[in-house]
Backbone as ProteinMPNN parsed JSONL, in Angstrom:
{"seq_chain_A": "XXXXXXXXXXXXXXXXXXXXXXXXXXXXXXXXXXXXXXXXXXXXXXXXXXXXXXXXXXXXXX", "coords_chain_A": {"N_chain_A": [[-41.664, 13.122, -9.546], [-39.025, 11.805, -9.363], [-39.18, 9.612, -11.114], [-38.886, 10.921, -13.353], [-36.223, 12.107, -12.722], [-35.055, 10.045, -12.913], [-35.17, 9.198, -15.122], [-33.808, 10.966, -17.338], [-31.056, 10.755, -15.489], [-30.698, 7.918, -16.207], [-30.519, 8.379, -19.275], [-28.444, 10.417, -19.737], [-26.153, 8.84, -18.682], [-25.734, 6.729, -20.71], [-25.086, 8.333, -22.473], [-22.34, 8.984, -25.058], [-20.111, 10.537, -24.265], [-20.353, 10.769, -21.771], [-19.54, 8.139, -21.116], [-16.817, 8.514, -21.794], [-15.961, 10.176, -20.479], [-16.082, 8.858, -17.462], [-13.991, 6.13, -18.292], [-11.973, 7.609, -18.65], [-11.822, 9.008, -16.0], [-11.222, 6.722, -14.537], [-9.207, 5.522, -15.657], [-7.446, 7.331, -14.669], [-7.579, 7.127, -11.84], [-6.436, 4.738, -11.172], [-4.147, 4.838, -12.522], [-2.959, 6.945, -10.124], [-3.611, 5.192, -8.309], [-1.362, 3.049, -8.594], [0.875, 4.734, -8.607], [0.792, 5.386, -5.398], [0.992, 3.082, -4.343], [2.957, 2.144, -5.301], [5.243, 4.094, -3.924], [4.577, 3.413, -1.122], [5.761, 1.179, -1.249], [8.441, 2.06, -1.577], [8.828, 3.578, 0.317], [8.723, 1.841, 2.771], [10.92, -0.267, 2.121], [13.224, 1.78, 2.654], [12.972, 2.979, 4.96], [11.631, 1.344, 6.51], [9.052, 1.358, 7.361], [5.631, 3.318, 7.273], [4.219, 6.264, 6.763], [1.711, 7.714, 8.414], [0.72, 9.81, 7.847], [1.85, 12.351, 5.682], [3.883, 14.855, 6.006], [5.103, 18.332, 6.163], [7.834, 18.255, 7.354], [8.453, 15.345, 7.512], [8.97, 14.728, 5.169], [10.61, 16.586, 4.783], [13.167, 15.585, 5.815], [13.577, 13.409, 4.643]], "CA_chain_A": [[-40.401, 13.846, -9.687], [-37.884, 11.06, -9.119], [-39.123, 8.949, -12.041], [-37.756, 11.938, -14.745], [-34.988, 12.598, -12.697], [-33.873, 8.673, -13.093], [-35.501, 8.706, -16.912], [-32.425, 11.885, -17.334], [-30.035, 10.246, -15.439], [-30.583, 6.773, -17.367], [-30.285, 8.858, -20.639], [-27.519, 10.916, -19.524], [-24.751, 7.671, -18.356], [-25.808, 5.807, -21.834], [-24.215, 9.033, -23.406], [-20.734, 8.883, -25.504], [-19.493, 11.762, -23.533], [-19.946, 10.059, -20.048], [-18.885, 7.139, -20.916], [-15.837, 8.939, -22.001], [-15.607, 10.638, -19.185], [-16.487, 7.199, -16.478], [-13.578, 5.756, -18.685], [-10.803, 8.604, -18.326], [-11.388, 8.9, -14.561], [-10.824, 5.161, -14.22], [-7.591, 5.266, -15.975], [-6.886, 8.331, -14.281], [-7.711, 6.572, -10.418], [-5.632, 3.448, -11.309], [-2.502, 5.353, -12.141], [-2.508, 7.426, -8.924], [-2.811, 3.92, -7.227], [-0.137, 2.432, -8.721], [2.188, 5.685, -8.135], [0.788, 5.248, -4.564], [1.702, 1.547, -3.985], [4.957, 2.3, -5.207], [6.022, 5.159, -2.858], [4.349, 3.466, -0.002], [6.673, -0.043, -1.272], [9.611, 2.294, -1.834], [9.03, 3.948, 1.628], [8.885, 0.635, 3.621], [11.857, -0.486, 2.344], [14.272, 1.93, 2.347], [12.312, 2.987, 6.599], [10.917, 0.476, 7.524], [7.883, 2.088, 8.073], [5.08, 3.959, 6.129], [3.767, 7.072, 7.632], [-0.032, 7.718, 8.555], [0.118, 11.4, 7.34], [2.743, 13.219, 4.851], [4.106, 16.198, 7.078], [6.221, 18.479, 5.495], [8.773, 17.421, 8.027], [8.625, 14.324, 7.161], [9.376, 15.171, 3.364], [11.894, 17.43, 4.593], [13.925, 14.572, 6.649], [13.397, 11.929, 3.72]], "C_chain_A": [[-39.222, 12.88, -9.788], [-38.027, 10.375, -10.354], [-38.449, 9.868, -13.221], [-36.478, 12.3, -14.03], [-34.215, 10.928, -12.998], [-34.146, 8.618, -14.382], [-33.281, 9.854, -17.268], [-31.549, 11.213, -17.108], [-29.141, 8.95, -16.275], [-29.841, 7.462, -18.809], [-28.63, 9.587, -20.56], [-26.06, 9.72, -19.503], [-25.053, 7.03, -19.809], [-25.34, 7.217, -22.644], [-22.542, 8.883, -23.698], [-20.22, 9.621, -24.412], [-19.226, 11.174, -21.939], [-19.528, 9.026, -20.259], [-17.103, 7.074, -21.021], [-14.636, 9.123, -20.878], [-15.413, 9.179, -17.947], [-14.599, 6.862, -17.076], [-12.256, 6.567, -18.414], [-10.527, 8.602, -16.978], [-10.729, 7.61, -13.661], [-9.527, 5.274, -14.295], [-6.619, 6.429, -15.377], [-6.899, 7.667, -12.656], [-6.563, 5.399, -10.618], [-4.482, 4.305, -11.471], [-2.195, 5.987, -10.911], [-2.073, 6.001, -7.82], [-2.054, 3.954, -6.97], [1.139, 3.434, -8.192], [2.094, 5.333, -6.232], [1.058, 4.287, -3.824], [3.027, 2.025, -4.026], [5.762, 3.11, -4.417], [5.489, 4.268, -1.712], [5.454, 1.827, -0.402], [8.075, 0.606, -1.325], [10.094, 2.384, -0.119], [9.128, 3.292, 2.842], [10.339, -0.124, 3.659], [12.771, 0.011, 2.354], [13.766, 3.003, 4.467], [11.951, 2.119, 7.634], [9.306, 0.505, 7.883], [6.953, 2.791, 6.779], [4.061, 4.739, 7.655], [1.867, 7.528, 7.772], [-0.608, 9.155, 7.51], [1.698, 12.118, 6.661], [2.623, 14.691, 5.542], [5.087, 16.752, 5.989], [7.697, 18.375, 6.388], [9.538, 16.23, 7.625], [9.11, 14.019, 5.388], [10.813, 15.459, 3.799], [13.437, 16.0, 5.138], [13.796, 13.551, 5.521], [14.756, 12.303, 2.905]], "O_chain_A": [[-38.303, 13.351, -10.46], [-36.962, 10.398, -10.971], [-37.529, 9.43, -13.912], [-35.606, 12.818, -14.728], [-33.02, 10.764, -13.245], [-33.343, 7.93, -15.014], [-32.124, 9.442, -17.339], [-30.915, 10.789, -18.074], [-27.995, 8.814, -16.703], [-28.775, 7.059, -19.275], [-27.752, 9.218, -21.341], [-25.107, 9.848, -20.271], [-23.917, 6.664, -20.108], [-25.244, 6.922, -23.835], [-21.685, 8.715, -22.831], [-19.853, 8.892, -23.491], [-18.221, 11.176, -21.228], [-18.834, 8.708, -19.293], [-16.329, 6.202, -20.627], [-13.513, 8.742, -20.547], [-14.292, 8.682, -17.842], [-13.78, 7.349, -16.297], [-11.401, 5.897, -17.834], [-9.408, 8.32, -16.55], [-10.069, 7.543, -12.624], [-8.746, 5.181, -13.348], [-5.399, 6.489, -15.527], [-5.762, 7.838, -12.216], [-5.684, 5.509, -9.762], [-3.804, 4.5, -10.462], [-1.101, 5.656, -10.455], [-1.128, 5.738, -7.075], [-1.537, 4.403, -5.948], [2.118, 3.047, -7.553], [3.153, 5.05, -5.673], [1.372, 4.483, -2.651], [3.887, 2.236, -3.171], [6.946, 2.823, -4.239], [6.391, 4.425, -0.888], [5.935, 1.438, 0.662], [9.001, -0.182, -1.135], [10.983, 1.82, 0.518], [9.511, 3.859, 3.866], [10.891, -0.516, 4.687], [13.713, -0.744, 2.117], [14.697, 3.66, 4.934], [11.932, 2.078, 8.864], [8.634, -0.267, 8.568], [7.348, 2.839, 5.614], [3.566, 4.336, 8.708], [1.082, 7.481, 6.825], [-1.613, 9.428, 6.853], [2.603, 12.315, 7.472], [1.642, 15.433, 5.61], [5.711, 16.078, 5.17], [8.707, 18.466, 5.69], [10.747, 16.079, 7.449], [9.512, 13.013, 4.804], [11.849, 14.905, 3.43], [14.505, 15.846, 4.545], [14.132, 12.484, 6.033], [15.176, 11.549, 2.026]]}, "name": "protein", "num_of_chains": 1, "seq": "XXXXXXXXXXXXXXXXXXXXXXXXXXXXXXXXXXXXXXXXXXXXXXXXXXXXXXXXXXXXXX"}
């Protein structure tokens, strides 16, 4: 059973379509980073500080 489910899977990731996909989510993970560096570099320097957990409090007071 495991050997056709890895033959599938093999066949499946060497498809256009996933690689498409693999390739989109990448460039889609890297921009959230970067937005996320930058609020947590904005939020240091204009606090001091960077918070553990986004409250809406803490929104509201910003």
């Amino acid at each position: 059973m495991t050997g056709i489910w890895m033959r599938c899977s093999i066949e499946a990731m060497n498809h256009p379509e996933y690689q498409e996909s693999v390739q989109a989510t990448g460039e889609a993970y890297e921009n959230w980073t970067l937005k996320e560096w930058m609020l947590e570099i904005i939020l240091r320097e204009q606090t001091g500080d960077f918070p553990a957990k986004f409250t809406e409090q803490f929104l509201a007071t910003g």
